[in-house]
C-alpha positions in Angstrom: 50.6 141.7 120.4 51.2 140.7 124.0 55.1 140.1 125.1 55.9 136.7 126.6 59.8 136.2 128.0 61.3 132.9 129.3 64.2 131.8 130.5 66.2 128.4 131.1 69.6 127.9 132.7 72.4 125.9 130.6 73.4 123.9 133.4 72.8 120.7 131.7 70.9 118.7 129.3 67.6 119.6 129.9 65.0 116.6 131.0 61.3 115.2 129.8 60.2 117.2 132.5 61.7 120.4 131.0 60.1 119.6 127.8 56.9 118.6 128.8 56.5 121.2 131.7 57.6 124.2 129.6 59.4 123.6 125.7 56.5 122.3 124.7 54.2 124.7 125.8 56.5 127.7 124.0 55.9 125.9 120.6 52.0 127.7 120.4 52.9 130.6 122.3 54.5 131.5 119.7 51.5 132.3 116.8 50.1 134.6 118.9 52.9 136.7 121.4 56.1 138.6 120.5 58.5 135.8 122.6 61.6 136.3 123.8 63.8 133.2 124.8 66.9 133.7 126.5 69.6 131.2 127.8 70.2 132.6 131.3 74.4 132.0 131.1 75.0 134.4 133.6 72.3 132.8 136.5 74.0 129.6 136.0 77.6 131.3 137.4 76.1 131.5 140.3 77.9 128.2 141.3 81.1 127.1 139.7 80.7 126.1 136.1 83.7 124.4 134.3 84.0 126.8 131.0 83.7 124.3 128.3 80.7 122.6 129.7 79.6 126.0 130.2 79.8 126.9 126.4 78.9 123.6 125.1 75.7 123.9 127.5 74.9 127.1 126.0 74.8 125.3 122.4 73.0 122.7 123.2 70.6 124.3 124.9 70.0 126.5 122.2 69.9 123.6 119.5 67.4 122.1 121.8 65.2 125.1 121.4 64.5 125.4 118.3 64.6 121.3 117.7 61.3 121.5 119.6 59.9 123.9 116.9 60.4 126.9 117.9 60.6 129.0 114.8 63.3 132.3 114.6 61.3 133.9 112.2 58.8 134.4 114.9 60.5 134.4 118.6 63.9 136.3 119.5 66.1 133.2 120.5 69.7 134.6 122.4 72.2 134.5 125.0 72.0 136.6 128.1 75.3 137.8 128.2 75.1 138.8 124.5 72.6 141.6 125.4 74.9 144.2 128.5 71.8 145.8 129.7 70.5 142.5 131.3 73.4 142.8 133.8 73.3 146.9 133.8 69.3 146.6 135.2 70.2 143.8 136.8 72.4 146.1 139.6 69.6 149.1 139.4 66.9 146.1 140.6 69.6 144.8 143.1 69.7 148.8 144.3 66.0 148.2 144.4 65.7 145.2 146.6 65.8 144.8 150.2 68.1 142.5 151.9 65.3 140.9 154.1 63.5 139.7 151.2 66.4 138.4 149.1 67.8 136.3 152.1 64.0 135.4 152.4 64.0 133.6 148.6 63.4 130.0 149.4 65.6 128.8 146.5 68.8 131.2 148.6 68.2 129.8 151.9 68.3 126.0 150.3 71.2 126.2 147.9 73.1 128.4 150.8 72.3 125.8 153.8 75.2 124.5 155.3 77.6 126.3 153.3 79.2 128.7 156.2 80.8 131.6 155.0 81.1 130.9 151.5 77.8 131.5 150.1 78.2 132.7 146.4 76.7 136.7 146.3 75.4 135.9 143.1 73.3 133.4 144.9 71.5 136.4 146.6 71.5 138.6 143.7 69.9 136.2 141.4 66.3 137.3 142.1 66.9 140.8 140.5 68.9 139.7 138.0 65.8 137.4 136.7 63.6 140.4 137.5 65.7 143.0 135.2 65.7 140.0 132.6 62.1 140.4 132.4 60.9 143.9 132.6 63.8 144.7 129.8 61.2 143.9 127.5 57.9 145.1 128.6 56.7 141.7 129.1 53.3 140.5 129.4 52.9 136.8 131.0 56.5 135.0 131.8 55.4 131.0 131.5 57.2 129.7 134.8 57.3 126.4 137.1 55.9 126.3 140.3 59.7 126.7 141.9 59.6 130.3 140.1 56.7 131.4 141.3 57.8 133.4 144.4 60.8 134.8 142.3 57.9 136.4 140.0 56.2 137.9 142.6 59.5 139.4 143.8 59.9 140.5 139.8 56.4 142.3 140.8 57.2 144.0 143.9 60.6 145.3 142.4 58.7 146.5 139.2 55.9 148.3 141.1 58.3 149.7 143.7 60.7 151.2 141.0 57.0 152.8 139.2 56.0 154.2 142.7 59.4 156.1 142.9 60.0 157.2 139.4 57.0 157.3 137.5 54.9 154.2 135.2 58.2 152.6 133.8 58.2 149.1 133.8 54.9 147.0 132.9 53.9 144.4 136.0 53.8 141.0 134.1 51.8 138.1 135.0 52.3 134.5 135.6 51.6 132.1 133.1 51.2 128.1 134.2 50.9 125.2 132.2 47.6 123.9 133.2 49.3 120.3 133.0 52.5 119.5 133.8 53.8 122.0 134.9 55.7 119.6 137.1 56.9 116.5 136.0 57.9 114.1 139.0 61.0 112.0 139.3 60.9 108.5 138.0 62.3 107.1 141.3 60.9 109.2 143.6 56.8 110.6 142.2 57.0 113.4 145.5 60.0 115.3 143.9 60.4 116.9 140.5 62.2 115.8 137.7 65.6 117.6 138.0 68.8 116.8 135.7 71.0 117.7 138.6 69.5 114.3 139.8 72.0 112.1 141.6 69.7 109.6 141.0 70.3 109.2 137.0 67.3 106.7 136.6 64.9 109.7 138.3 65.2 111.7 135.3 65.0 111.2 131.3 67.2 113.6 129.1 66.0 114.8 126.1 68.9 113.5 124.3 68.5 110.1 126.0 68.9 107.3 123.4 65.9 104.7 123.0 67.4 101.9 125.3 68.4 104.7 127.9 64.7 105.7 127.9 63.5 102.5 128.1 65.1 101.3 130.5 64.6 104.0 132.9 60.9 103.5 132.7 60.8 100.2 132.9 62.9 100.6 135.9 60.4 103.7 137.3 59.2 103.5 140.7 55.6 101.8 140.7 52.9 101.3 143.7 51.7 98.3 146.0 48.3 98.2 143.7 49.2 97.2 140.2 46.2 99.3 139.1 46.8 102.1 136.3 45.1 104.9 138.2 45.5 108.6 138.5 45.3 109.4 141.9 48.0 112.2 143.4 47.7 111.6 146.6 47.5 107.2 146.9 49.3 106.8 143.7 52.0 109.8 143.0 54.7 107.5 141.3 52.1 106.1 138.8 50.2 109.1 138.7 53.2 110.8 137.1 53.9 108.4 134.3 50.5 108.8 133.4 51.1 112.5 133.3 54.2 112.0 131.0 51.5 109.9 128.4 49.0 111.4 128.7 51.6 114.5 127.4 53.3 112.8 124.7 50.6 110.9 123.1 47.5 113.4 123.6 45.1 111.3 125.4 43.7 112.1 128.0 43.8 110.5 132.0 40.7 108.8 131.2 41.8 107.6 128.8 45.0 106.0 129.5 43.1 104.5 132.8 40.4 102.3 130.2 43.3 101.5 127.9 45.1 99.7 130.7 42.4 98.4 132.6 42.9 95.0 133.9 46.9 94.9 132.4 49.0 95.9 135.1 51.8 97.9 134.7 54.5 95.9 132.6 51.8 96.5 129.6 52.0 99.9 130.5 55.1 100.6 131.0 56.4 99.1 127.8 53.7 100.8 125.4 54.6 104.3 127.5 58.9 103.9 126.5 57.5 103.4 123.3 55.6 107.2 123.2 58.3 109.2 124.8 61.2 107.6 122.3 58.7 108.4 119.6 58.3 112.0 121.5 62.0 112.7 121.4 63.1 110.8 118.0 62.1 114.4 115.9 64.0 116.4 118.2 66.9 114.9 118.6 67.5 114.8 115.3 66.7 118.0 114.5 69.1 118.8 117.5 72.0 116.6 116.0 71.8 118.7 112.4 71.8 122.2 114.1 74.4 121.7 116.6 77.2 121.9 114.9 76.2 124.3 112.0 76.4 127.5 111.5 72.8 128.2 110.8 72.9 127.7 115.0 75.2 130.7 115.3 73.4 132.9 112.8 70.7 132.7 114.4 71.5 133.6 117.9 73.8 136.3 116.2 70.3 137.8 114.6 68.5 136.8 118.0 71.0 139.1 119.9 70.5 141.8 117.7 66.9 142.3 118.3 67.0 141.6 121.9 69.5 144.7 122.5 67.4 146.9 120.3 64.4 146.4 122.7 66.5 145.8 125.7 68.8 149.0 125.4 65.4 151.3 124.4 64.5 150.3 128.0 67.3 150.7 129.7 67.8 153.9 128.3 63.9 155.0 129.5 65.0 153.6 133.1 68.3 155.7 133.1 66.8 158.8 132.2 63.7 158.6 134.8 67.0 158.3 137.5 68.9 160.7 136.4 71.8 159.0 135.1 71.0 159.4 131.2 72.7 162.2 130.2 70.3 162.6 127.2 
């Protein structure tokens, strides 16, 4: 069975865009790969974090996963800093990396522009941080946004740069896009994705948004000049987007969402499209709301943290001994 890993930051309550660019698509992953889904705690201290929004992140984030359906009789569901070796191969890939293509990382040289001298090291250390998170467990395809992309390919390098010195350690995984998507555009703004560090908080729906929060935002979501309900990416991005979000929650496809609508305009269409993504969410969230507080939650990630450090410590232990620094 191939080996899928994936990753989300608990820096917030994750959006629509999350769920429809990437929970959802874990949900069938998981009846046919061995998954592994970590809450990345120690990427999201690479800024600041107030503690108990940290720790109450790292709940809900994890309620949120398996309220989507994921199932932990079948994935590994845990905590990143549960599991030491994460942050052990995380150094030996930093020891790996070059400078030059760390400061080259697009995502370093935005979130460190204009910040002087105080640029967070963890900022730049990230990349192989995310890279030992994934080779840890001999991972096949790592389902990833298009922002992640060029951190993958660094994952890549690292991995085949470590095998060319030491011998065939690590396996060189693959990326694994959603077909569609994979990015979910802001409903104010249809050029720029769907982010829950959003100023804007009408550009983004939260998956624990209530139904008049989610209805209102879309009925407040940016539109175009031509009342038309069209897919078109490049005339119509804003509209284009929401049809994305439909044809996502409700299963039908572009085509047809555009005959459905044809003639109505977009109040019609707006309305009827609240409607889906409250009916989305309505199972999740209360499937979030019972597991949050119980301690089914913690069991759970208890078991999950168990079975990541068996696999995670097996390969740490093969890396340490190709280097020398296992002393059995």
């Amino acid at each position: 069975m191939k080996t899928i890993f994936s990753g989300i930051q608990p820096s917030g309550i994750l959006t629509l865009g999350n769920y429809l660019g990437a929970m959802k698509h874990f949900v069938p992953l998981q009846e046919e790969f061995n998954c592994y889904y970590c809450i990345v705690d120690q990427h999201a201290i690479t800024v600041p974090q107030d503690p108990a929004v940290l720790k109450q992140n790292i709940r809900r984030l994890a309620a949120l996963y398996l309220a989507v359906g994921l199932d932990p009789n079948k994935v590994t569901l845990f905590i990143q800093s549960e599991v030491p070796a994460h942050s052990k191969l995380g150094w030996i890939m930093l020891c790996t990396s070059y400078l030059g293509e760390l400061e080259r990382m697009t995502q370093f040289k935005d979130k460190s522009d204009g910040r002087g001298e105080s640029i967070p090291g963890g900022l730049l250390a990230y990349p192989p941080l995310m890279a030992a998170d994934i080779l840890l467990y001999d991972t096949d395809f790592v389902p990833v946004g298009e922002d992640q992309k060029q951190h993958l390919e660094l994952t890549r390098d690292l991995a085949n740069r470590f095998n060319s010195r030491y011998g065939e350690v690590f396996k060189i995984p693959e990326i694994r896009l959603p077909e569609t998507g994979a990015r979910i555009m802001s409903l104010q703004e249809g050029t720029k994705k769907m982010s829950k560090s959003d100023s804007n908080q009408g550009g983004f729906i939260s998956m624990l948004d209530d139904a008049d929060t989610i209805t209102k935002k879309i009925k407040r979501a940016q539109t175009d000049s031509d009342s038309s309900v069209r897919f078109d990416k490049e005339a119509k991005p804003a509209v284009s987007n929401l049809m994305t979000i439909y044809s996502l929650c409700a299963g039908k496809t572009l085509e047809e969402i555009e005959a459905m609508y044809e003639g109505k305009g977009y109040g019609a269409f707006k309305s009827e499209l609240a409607e889906v993504v409250v009916e989305t969410l309505r199972p999740i969230q209360e499937r979030y709301e019972q597991l949050f507080h119980s301690s089914e939650l913690d069991d759970i990630l208890s078991d999950g943290a168990r079975k990541a450090n068996e696999a995670a410590n097996r390969m740490l232990h093969k890396v340490e001994q190709v280097m020398g620094m296992a002393r059995v």
